[in-house]
KOLLOMI-605484 format. One record per atom (N, C-alpha, C, O): residue in one letter; x, y, z; residue number from 1. Coordinates in Angstrom, 3 decimals, decimal comma. Layout:
<nodes>
NODE  resn        c1        c2        c3  resi
NODE     a         X         Y         Z   NUM
...
</nodes>
This chain:
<nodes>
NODE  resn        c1        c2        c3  resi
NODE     x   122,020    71,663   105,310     1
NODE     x   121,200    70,471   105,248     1
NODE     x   120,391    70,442   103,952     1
NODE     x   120,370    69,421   103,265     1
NODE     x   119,647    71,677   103,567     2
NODE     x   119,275    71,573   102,483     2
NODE     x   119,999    71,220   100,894     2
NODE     x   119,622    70,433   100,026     2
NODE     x   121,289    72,237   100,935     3
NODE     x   121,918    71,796    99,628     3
NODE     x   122,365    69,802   100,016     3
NODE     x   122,742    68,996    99,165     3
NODE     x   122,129    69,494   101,633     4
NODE     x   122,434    67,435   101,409     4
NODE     x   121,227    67,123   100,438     4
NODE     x   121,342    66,782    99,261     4
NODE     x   120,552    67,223   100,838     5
NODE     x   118,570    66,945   100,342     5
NODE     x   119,342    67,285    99,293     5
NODE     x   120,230    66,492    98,979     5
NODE     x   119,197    68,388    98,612     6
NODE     x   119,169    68,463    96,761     6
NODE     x   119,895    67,387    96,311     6
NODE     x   119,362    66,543    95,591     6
NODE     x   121,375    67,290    96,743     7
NODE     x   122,347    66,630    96,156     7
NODE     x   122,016    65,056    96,405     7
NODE     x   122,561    64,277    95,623     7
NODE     x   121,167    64,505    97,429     8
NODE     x   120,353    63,171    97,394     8
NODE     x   119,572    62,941    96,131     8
NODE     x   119,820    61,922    95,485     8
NODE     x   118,621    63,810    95,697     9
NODE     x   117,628    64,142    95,176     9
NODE     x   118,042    64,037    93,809     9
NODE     x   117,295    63,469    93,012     9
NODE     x   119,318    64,591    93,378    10
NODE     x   120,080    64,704    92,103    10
NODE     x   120,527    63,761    91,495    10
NODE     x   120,422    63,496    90,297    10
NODE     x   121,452    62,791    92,950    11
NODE     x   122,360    61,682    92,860    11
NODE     x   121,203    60,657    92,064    11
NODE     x   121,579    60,229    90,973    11
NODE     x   120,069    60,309    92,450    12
NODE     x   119,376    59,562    92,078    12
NODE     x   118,286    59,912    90,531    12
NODE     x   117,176    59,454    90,260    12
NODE     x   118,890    60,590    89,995    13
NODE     x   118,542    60,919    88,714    13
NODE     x   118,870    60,157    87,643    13
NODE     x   119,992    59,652    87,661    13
NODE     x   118,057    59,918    86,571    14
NODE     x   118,623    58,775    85,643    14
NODE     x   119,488    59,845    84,638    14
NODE     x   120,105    59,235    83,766    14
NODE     x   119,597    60,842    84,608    15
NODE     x   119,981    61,790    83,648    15
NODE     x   121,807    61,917    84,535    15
NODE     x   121,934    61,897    85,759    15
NODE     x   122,577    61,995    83,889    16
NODE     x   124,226    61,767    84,013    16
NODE     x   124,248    63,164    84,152    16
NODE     x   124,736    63,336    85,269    16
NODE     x   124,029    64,134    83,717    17
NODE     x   124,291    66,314    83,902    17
NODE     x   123,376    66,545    85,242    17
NODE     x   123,458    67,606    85,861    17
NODE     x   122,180    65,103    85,804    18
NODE     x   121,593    65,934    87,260    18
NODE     x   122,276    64,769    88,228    18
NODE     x   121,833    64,776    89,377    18
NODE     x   123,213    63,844    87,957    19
NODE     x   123,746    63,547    88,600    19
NODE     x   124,802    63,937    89,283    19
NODE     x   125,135    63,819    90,462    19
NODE     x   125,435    64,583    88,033    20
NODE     x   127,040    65,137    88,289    20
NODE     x   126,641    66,410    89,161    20
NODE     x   127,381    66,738    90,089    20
NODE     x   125,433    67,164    88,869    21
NODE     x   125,083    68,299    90,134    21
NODE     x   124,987    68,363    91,422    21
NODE     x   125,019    69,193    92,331    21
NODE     x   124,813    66,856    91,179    22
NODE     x   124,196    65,939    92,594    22
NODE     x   125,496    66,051    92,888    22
NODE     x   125,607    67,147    93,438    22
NODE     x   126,893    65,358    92,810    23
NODE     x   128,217    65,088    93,313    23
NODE     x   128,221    66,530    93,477    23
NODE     x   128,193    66,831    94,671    23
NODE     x   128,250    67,700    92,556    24
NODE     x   129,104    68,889    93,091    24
NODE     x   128,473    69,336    94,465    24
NODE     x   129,093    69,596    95,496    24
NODE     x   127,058    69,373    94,256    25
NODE     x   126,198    69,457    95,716    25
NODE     x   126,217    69,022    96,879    25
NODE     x   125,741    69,599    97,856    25
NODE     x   127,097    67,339    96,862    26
NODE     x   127,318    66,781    97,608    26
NODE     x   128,841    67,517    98,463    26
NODE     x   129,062    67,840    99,630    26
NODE     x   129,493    67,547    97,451    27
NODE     x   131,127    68,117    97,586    27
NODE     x   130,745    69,591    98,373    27
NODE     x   131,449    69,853    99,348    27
NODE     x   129,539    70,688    97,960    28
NODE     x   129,437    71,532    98,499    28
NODE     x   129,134    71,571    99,746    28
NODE     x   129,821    72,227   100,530    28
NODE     x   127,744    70,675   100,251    29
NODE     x   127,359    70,590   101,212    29
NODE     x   128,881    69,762   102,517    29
NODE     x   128,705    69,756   103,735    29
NODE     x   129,431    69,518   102,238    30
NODE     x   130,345    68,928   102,924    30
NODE     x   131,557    69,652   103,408    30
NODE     x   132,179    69,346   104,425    30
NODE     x   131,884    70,774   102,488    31
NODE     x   132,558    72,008   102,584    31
NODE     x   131,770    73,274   104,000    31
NODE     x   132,382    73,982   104,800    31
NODE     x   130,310    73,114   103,809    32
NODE     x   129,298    73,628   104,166    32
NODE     x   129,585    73,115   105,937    32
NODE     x   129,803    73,849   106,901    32
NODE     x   129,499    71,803   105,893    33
NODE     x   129,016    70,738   107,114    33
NODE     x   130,609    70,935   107,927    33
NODE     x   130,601    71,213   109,127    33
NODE     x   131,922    70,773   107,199    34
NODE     x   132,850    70,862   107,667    34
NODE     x   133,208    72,633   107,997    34
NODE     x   134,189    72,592   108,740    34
NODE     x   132,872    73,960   107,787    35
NODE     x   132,541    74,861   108,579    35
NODE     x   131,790    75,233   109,805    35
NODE     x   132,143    76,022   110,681    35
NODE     x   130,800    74,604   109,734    36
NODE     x   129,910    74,369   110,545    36
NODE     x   130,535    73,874   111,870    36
NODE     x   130,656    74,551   112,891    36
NODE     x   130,998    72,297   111,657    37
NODE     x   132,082    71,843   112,594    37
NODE     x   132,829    72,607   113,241    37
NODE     x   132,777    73,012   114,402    37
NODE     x   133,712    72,825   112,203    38
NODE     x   135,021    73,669   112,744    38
NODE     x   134,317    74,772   113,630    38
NODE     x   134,996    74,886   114,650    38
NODE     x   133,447    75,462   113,657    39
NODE     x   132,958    76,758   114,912    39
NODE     x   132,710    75,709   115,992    39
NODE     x   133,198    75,811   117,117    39
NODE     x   131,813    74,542   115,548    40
NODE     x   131,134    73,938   117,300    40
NODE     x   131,445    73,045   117,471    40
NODE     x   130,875    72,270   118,239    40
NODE     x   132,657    72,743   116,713    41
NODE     x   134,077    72,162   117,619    41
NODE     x   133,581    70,355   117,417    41
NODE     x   133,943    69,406   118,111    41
NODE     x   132,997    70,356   116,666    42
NODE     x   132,131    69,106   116,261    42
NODE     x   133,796    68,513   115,144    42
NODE     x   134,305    68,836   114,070    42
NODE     x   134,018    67,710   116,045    43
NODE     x   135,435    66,489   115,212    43
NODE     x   134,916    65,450   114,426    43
NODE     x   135,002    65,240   113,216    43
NODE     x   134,344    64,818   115,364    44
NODE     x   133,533    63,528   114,443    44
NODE     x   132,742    64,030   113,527    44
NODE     x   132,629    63,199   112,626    44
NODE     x   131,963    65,257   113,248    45
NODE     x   131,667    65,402   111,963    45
NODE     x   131,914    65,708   110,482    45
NODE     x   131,318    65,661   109,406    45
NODE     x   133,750    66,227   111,266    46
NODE     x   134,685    66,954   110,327    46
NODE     x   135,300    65,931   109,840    46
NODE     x   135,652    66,007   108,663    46
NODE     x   135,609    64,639   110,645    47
NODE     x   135,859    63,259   109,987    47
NODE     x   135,084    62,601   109,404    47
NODE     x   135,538    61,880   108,515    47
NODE     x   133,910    62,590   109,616    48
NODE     x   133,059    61,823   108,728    48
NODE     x   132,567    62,630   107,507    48
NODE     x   132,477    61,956   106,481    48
NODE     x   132,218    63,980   107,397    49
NODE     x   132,563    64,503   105,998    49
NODE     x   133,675    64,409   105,575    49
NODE     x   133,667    64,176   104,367    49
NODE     x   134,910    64,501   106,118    50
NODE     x   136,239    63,820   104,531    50
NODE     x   135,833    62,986   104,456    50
NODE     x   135,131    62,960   103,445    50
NODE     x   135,810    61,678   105,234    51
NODE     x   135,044    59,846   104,653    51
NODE     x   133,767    60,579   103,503    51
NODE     x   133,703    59,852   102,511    51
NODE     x   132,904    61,634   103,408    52
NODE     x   131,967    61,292   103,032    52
NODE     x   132,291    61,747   101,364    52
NODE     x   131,799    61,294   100,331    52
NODE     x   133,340    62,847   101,570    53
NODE     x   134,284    63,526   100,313    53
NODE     x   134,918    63,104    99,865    53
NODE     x   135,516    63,666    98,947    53
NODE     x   135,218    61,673   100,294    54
NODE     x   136,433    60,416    99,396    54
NODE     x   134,860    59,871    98,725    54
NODE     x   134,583    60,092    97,546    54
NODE     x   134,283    59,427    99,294    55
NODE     x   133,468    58,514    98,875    55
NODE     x   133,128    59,422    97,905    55
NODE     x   134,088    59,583    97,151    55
NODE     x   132,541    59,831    97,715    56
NODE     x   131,977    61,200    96,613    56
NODE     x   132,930    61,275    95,003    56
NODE     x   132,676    61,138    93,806    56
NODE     x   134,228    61,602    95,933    57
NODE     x   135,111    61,226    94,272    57
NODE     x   135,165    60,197    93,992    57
NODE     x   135,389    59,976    92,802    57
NODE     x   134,990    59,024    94,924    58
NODE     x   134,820    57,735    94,097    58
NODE     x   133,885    57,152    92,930    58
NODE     x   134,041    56,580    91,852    58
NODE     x   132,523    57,743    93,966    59
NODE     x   131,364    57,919    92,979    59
NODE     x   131,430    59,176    91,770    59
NODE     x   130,652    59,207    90,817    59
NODE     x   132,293    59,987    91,964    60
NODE     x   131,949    60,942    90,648    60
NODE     x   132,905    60,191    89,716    60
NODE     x   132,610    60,050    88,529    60
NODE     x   134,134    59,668    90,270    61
NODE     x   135,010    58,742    89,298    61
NODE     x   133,862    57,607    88,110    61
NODE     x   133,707    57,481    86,895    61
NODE     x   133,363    57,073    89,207    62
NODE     x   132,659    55,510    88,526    62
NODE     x   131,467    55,893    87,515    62
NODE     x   130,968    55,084    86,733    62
NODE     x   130,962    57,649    87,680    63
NODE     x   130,259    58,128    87,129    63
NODE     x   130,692    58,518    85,617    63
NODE     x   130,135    58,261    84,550    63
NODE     x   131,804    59,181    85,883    64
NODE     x   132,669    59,908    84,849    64
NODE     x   132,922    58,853    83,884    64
NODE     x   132,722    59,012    82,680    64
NODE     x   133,409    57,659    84,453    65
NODE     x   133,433    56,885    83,775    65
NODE     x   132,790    55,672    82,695    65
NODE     x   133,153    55,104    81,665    65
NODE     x   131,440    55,661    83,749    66
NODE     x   130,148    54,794    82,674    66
NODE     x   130,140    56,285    81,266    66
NODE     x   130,164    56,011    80,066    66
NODE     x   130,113    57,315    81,639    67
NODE     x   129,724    58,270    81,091    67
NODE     x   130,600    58,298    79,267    67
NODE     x   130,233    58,546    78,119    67
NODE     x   131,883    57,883    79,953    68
NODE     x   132,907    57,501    78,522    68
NODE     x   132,516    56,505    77,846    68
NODE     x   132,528    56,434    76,617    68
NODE     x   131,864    55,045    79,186    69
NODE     x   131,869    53,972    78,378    69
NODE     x   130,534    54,063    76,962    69
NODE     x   130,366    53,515    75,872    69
NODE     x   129,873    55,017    77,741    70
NODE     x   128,550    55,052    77,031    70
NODE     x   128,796    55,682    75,172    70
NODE     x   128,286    55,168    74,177    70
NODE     x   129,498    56,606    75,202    71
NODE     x   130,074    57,600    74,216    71
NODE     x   130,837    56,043    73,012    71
NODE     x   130,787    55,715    71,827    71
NODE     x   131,250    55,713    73,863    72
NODE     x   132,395    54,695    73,264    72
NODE     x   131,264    53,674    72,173    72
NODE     x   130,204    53,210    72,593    72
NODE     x   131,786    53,478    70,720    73
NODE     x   130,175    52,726    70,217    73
NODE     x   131,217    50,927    70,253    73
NODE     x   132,017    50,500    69,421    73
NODE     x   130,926    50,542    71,044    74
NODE     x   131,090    49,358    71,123    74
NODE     x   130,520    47,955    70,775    74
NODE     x   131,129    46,940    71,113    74
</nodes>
């Protein structure tokens, strides 16, 4: 629960290097949440962390990507 909190905490950073910590944190904690599951047999939570681990690469995608547009002198 705690590494969720950090990776909230991160995501909302105006800085793009405490954001991207934020996604890996997120990706961790979900790795974390889906062990957890798997012992107490908790399904619906093991499904809703992959939903929450797609969403995550989506957002590290859309991230990755302002991140080029920015570099780019347009």
């Amino acid at each position: 629960m705690v590494v969720t909190v950090l990776a909230a905490w991160l995501i909302g950073s105006q800085r793009p290097r405490r954001r991207m910590i934020g996604f890996i944190c997120f990706s961790l904690s979900n790795v974390l949440w889906v062990i957890w599951g798997v012992d107490a047999r908790a399904y619906a939570l093991i499904v809703l962390q992959v939903c929450l681990f797609l969403m995550n690469l989506r957002g590290l995608r859309k991230n990755s990507k302002g991140k080029e547009n920015e570099q780019s002198p347009d």
